[in-house]
N, C-alpha and C positions, 0 to 999 in steps of 0.2 A: 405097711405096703412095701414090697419090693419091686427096686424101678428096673429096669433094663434098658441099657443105651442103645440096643438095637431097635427097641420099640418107638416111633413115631411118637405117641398118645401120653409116653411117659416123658418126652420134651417139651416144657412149655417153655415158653415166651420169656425171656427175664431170667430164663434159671441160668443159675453159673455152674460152667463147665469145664470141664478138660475137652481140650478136645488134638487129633493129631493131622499137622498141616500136610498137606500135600506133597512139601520137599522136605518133610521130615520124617516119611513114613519109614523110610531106612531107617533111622537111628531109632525114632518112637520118642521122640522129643514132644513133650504136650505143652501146649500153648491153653491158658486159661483167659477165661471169658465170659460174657453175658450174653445169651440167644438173643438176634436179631429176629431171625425168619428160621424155617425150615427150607433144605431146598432138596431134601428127596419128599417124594412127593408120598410113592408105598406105606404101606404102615408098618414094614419089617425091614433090614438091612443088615446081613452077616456080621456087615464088619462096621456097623454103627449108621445111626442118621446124619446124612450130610447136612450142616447149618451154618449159618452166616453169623459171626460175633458182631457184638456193638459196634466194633473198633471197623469192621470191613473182613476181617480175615473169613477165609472158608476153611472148614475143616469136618472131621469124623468125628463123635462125640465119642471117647470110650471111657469118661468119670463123669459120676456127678461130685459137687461140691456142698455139701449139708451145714 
């Protein structure tokens, strides 16, 4: 199965990601993590699903972690 991180449905809960912060979208610096929540709500997103890591950060998921 192929995941896609613009896809809602293919982010669960717990999965460890990449993901890219807010004031790092310039450089593309990813910050890795474990899904807290979802918090785009759609089940599509150009430029990734916006989600909440364990730690607090928000960010755009553009890797998974296998």
């Amino acid at each position: 199965m192929i995941r896609d991180h613009r896809e809602r449905d293919d982010i669960t809960i717990g999965l460890k990601v990449k993901v890219v912060l807010k004031k790092d979208q310039r450089s593309g610096i990813l910050t890795v993590g474990k899904v807290k929540k979802h918090l785009t709500s759609s089940a599509y997103h150009p430029r990734g699903i916006k989600v909440m890591l364990e730690d607090g950060q928000v960010g755009r998921v553009q890797e998974f972690i296998l």
